[in-house]
C-alpha positions in Angstrom: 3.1 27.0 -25.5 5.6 27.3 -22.2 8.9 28.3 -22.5 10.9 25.1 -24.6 12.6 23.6 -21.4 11.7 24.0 -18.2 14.5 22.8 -15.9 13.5 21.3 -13.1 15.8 19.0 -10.6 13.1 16.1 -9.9 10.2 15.8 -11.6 7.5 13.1 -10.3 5.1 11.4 -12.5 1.5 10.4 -10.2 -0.1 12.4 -7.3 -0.5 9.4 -5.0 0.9 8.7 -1.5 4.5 7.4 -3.2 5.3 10.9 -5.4 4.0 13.2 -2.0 6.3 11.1 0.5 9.3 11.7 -2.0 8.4 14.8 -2.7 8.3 15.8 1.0 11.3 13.7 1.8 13.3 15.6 -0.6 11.9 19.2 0.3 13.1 18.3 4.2 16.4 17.4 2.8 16.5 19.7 0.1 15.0 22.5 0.8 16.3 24.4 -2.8 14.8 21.5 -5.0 13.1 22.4 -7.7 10.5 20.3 -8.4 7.7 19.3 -9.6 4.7 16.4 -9.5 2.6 16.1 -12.3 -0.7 14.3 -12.3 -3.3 12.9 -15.4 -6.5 13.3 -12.9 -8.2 16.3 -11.9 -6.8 15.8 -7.9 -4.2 13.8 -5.6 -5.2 10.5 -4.5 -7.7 9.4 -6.8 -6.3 6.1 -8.1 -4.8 3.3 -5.8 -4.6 6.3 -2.3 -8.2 6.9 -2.4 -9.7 5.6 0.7 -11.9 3.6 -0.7 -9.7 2.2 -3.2 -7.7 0.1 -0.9 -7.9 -1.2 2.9 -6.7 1.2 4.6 -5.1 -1.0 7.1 -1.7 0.4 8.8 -0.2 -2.7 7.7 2.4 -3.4 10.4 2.3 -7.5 10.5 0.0 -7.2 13.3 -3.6 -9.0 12.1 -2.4 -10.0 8.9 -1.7 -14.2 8.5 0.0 -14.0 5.1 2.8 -12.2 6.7 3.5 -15.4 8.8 3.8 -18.3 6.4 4.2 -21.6 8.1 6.6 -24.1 6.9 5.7 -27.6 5.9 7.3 -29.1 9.3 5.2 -26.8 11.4 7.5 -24.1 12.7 6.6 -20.5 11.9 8.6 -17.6 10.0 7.5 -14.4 11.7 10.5 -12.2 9.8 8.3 -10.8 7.2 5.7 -9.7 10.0 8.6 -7.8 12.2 10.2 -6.0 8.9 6.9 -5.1 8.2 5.8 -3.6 11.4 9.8 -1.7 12.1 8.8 -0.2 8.5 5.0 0.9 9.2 6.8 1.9 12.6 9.5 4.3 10.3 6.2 5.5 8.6 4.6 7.0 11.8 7.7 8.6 12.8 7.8 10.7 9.6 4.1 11.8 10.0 4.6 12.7 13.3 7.3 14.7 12.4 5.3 16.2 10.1 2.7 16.8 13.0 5.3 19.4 14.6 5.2 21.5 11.1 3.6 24.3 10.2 1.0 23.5 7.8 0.6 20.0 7.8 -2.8 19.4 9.6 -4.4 17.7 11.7 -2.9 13.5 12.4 -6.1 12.4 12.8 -7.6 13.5 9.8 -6.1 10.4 8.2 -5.0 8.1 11.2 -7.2 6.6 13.6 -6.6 3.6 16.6 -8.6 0.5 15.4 -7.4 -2.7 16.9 -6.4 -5.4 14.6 -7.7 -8.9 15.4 -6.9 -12.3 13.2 -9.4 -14.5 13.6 -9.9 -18.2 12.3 -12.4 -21.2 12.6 -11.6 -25.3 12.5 -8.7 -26.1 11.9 -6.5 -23.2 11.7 -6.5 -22.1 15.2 -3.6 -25.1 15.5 -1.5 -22.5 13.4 -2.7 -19.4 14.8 -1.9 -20.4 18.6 2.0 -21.4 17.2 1.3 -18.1 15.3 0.4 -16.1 18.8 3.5 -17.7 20.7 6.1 -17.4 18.6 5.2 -13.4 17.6 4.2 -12.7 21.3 8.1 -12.8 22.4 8.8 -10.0 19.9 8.3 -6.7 21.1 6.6 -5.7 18.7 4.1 -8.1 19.4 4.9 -8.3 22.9 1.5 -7.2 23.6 -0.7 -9.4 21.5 -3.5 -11.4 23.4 -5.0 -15.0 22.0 -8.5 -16.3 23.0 -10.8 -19.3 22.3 -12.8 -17.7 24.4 -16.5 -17.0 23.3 -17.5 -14.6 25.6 -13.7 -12.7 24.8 -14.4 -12.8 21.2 -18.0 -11.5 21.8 -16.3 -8.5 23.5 -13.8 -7.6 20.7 -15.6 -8.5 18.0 -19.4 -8.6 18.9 -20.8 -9.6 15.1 -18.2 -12.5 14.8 -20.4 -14.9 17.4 -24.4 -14.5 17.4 -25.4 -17.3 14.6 -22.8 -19.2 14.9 -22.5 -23.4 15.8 -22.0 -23.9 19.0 -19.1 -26.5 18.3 -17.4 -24.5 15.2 -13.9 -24.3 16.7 -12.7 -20.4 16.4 -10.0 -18.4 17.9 -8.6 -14.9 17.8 -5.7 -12.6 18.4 -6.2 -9.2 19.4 -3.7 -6.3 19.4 -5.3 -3.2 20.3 -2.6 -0.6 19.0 -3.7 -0.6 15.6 -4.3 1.7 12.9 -7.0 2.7 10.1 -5.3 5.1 7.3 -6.9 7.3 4.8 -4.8 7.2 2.8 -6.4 9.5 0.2 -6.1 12.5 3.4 -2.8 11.9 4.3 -1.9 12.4 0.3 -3.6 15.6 -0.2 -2.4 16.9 3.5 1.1 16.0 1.9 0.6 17.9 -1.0 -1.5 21.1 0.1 1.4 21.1 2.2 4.0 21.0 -0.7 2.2 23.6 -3.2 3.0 25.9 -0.3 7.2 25.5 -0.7 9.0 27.5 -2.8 9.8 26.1 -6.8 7.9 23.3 -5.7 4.6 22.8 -8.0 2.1 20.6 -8.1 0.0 20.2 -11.8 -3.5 18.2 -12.9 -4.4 17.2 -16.3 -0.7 16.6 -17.3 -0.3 13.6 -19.5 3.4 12.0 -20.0 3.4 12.0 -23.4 7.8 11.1 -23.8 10.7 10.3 -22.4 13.8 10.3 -23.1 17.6 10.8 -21.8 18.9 14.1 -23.2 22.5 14.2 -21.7 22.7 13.8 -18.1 19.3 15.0 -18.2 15.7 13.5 -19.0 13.4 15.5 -21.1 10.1 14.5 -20.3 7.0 15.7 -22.9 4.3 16.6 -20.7 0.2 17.3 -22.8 -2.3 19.3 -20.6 -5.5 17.1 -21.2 -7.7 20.1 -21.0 -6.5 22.5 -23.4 -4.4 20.1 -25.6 -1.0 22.5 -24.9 2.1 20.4 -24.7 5.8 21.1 -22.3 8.5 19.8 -22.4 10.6 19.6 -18.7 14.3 19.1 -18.4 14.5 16.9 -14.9 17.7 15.7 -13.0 16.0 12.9 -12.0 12.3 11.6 -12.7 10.3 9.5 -10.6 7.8 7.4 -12.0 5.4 6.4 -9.5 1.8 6.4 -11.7 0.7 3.1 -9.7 -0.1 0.8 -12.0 0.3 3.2 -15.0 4.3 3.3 -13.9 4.8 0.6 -15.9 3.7 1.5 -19.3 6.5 4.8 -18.1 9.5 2.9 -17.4 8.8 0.5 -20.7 8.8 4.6 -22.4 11.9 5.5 -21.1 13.9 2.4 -22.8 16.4 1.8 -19.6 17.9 -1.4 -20.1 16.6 -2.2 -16.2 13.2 -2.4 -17.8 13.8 -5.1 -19.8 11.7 -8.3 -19.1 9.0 -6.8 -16.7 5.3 -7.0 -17.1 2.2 -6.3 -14.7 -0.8 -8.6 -14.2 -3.9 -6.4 -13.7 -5.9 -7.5 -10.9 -8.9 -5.6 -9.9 -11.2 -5.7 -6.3 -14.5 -5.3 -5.3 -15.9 -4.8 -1.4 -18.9 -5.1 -0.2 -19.9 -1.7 2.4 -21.8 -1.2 5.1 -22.9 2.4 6.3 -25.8 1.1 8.8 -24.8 2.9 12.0 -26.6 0.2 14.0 -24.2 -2.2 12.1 -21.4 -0.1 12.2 -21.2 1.0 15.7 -21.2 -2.6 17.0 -17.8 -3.6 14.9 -14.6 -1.5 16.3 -11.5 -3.7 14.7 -10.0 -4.8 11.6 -10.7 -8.7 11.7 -8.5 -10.6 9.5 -8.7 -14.0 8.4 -6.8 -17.1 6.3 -7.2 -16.9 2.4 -8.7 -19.2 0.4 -6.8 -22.1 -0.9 -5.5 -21.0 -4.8 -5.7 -17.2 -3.9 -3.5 -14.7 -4.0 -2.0 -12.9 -0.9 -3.7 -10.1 -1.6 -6.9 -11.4 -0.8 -7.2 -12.5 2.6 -10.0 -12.1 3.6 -11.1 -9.4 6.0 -14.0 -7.4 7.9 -12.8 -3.1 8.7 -14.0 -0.5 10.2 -13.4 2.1 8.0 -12.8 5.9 9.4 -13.2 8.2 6.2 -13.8 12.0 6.4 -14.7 11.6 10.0 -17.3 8.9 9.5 -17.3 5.3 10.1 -18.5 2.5 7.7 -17.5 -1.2 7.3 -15.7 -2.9 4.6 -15.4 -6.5 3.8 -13.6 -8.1 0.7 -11.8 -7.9 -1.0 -13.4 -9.7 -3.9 -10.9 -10.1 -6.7 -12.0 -9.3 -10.3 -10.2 -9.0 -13.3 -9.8 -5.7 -15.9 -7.0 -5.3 -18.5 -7.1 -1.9 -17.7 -3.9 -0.8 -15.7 -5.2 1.7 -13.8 -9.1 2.4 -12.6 -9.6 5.2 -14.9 -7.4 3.5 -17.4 -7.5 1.8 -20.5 -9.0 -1.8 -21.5 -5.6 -1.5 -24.0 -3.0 -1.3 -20.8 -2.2 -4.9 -20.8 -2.1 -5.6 -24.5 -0.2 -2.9 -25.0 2.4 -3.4 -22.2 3.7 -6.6 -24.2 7.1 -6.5 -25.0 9.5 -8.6 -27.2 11.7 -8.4 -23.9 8.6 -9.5 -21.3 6.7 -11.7 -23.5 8.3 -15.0 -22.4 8.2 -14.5 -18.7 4.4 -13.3 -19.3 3.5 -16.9 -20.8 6.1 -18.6 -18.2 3.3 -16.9 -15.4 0.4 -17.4 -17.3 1.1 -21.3 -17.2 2.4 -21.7 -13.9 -0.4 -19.7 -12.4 -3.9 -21.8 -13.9 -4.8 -21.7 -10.1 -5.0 -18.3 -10.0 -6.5 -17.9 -13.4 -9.2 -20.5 -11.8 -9.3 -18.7 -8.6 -10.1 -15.0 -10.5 -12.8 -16.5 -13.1 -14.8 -17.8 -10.1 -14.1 -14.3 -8.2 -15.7 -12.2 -11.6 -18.8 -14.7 -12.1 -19.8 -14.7 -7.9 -23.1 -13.5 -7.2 -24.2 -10.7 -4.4 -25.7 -14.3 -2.5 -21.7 -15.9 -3.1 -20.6 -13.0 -1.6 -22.7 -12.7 1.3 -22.0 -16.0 2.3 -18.0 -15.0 2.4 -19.1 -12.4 4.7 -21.0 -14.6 7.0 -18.3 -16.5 8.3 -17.1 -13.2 9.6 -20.6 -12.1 10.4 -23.3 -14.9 10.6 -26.4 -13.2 10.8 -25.3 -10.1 8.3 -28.4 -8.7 6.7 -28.4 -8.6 2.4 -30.0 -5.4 2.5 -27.0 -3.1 4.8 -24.5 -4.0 2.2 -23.8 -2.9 -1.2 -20.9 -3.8 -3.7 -18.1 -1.3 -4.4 -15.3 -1.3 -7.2 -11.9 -0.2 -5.4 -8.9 0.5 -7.5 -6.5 -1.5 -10.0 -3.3 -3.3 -8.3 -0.9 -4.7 -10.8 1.4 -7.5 -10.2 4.8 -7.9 -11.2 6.4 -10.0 -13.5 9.8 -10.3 -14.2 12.4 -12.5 -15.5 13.7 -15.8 -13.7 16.3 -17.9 -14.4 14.5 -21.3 -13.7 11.1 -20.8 -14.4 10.8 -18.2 -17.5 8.9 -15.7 -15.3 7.6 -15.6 -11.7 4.6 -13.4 -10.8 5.7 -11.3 -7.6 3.2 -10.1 -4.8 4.8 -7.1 -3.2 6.8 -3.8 -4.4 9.4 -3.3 -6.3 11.7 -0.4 -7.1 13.4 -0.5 -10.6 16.2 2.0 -10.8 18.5 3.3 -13.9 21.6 2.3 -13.0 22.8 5.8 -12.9 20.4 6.4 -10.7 18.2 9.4 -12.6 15.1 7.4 -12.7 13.4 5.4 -10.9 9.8 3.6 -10.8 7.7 2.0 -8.3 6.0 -1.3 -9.6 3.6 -3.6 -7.5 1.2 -3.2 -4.7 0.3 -4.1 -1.1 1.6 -3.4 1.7 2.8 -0.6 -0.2 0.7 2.5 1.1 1.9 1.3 5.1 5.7 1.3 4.1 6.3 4.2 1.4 8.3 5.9 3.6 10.7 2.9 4.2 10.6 2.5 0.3 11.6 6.3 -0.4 14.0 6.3 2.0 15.7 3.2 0.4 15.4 4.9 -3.0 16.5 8.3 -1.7 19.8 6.2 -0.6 19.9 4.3 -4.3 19.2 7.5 -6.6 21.2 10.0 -4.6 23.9 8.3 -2.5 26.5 11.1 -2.3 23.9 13.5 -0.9 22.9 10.9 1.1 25.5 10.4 2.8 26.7 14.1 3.2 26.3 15.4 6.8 23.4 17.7 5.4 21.2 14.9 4.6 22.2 12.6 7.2 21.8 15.4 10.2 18.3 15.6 8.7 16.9 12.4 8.3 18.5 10.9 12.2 16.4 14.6 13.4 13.2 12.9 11.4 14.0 9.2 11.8 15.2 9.1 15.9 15.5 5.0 14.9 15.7 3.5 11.7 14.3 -0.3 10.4 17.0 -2.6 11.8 17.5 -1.1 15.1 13.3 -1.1 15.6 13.6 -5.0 14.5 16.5 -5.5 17.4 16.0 -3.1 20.4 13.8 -3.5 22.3 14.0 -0.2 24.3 14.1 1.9 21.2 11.1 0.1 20.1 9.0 1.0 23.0 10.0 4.7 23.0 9.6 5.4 19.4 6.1 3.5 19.5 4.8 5.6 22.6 6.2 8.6 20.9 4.5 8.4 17.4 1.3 7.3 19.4 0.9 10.3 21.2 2.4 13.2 18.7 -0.5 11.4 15.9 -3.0 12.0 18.9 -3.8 8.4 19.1 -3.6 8.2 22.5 -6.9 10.8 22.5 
């Protein structure tokens, strides 16, 4: 048995991309912190960061046409899109800070240029032109490019056209400053990076086990799943950011900002392509319009995939549906995430969402033929046997509490904070992986705002962060400079 309290100032439940940013984050600011992540898998980056686990788009509003709802009279909202991108935009700047470190790595281990192209067919390529002209006078879209042009979309995207009707109506915008993240690399370069900094520590096999407020404190009971041998950690502060296994946490540690939140499990399934013949032909990430009755999270889309050096192709995601919570969870997660105090917004979703109920019954029964033929209106003359199925990892939806309608299912991220401040928990999903910076900057400012604001911290983050969100959605000048800057110190200009 360890010593009976170990004091540590943050502790950080989950070794995926959310817990290493902190972590880092705090180690630039802080450089004293004690600290600690602890992790229920045998590595970093095996649940929701693994590469193939999620898209690994560099989600910066660029390709994708959920980020750009249009309004029943026509007109276009591109707000979401330009947050989006100024955060994915904050993202880069921290890695390539990092870049200038000792001991960080190599940028393009995990980040790669891969242009991002929407593409659509009939008639949404009315919405996608208003789409084209109304981002295109953004600078951060300022150099986006539309074509109906076949002979222009054979060029970008050379599997989109051979099989295809001669009259089918298509159209495509292509941005060529795009990225592909691993995720998964950028993780573990994170944290090989962090188990090098002094009373900083980073531990597999550690099962939360309790929680609980102890003082000003949290003592957190921590089980090593190997040997059985239980800890228990005094923290400061604790971070819970398990994925979709930080819910079950924050229902543990019985803040009253808990209260009334729940998480829909939704699982997703690709189908992947390692033919080089295949693969060599298809340099973009080509996204399209979702299907009528599903969620955002499952717009459609054909990726090239950079992983470990090598290139494959990914198309989905197929949505499926698991009560476990996380991939290596367990079938119990959602039954036993019910709560007196979340059980009437869970049924509120449940009825107002049949359609997606519908939508993710008809998902799980498809068959590799159903599947294939979502993939051919990407890729007409795809070939059955260069494709297989993979399982990627659990995302779990939020639910919380609303005053009109019981309960509202939320697509997104969410940070749920103790109103002290000493904990905090990450719920949700995409696009959080691109814009976990922005989100850890935003908690750093909610969990720790004297510190934040001391001349330390803020001397720190303006030398990290040269321009911050709003002025990347507003200036134009700044825009450009810190764009050209983080494309060449990530070596994506080689």
């Amino acid at each position: 048995m360890a010593n009976e309290h170990e004091a540590l100032d943050v502790l950080l439940v989950g070794a995926g991309i959310m817990s290493a940013t902190l972590a880092t984050l705090l180690k630039e600011v802080d450089p004293s912190a004690r600290l600690e992540i602890v992790e229920l898998q045998e590595s970093g980056a095996i649940e929701s960061s693994n590469p193939w686990n999620n898209a690994g788009t560099g989600h910066a509003g660029l390709c994708e046409l959920n980020y750009t709802p249009q309004a029943a009279d026509g007109s276009i909202d591109i707000k979401k899109a330009v947050q989006i991108n100024a955060q994915f935009e904050v993202s880069k700047q921290f890695w390539a800070y990092l870049a200038s470190t000792d001991g960080f790595g190599n940028p393009r281990n995990f980040i790669n240029p891969v242009p991002h192209l929407s593409f659509v067919r009939g008639k949404d390529v009315d919405f996608l032109k208003k789409r084209f002209e109304k981002l295109s006078q953004h600078h951060a879209f300022e150099k986006m490019v539309y074509t109906e042009d076949r002979a222009q979309l054979a060029e970008w995207a050379p599997l989109t056209i051979p099989g295809r009707q001669a009259d089918e109506q298509i159209a495509a915008t292509r941005v060529e400053h795009g990225t592909d993240v691993n995720f998964g690399a950028l993780t573990n370069q994170l944290l090989a990076r962090l188990a090098k900094q002094s009373d900083t520590k980073v531990s597999y096999f550690q099962k939360v086990v309790g929680l609980e407020r102890s003082g000003d404190d949290w003592l957190v009971d921590v089980k090593n799943t190997q040997n059985g041998q239980s800890r228990k950690i005094r923290a400061k502060f604790v971070f819970l950011g398990a994925g979709g296994g930080a819910l079950p946490l924050l229902q543990m540690s019985g803040i009253p900002e808990s209260k009334g939140f729940g998480g829909f499990p939704v699982s997703g399934q690709w189908l992947r392509c390692d033919n080089p013949e295949v693969v060599k032909q298809h340099q973009a990430k080509v996204y399209s319009q979702a299907e009528v009755g599903a969620p955002p999270m499952s717009v459609p889309h054909l990726d090239t995939r950079v992983v470990d050096g090598k290139k494959s192709l990914l198309f989905g995601p197929y949505a499926g549906f698991s009560t476990k919570f996380l991939r290596h969870g367990s079938f119990l997660d959602l039954p036993l995430s019910v709560r007196g105090s979340n059980l009437l917004p869970m049924l509120a979703v449940a009825r107002d969402n049949m359609d997606l109920t519908r939508y993710l019954v008809r998902e799980v029964m498809q068959s590799m033929d159903q599947r294939l033929e979502s993939l051919r209106k990407f890729y007409p003359l795809a070939n059955p046997a260069d494709w297989r199925l993979e399982t990627a990892g659990q995302r779990v939806q939020i639910i919380k509490k609303d005053p009109k309608k019981g309960g509202i299912l939320q697509f997104g991220t969410e940070l749920v904070a103790s109103e002290d401040g000493s904990i905090a928990a990450l719920l949700g999903a995409s696009p959080g992986a691109s814009v976990t910076v922005s989100i850890m900057l935003g908690l750093l400012e909610r969990c720790f705002p004297e510190q934040y604001k001391s001349a330390t911290w803020s001397a720190k983050l303006k030398e990290i962060f040269p321009a911050r969100e709003k002025q990347l959605e507003t200036d134009a000048s700044a825009y450009r400079e810190i764009n050209a800057y983080t494309w060449q110190k990530l070596q994506l200009d080689q």
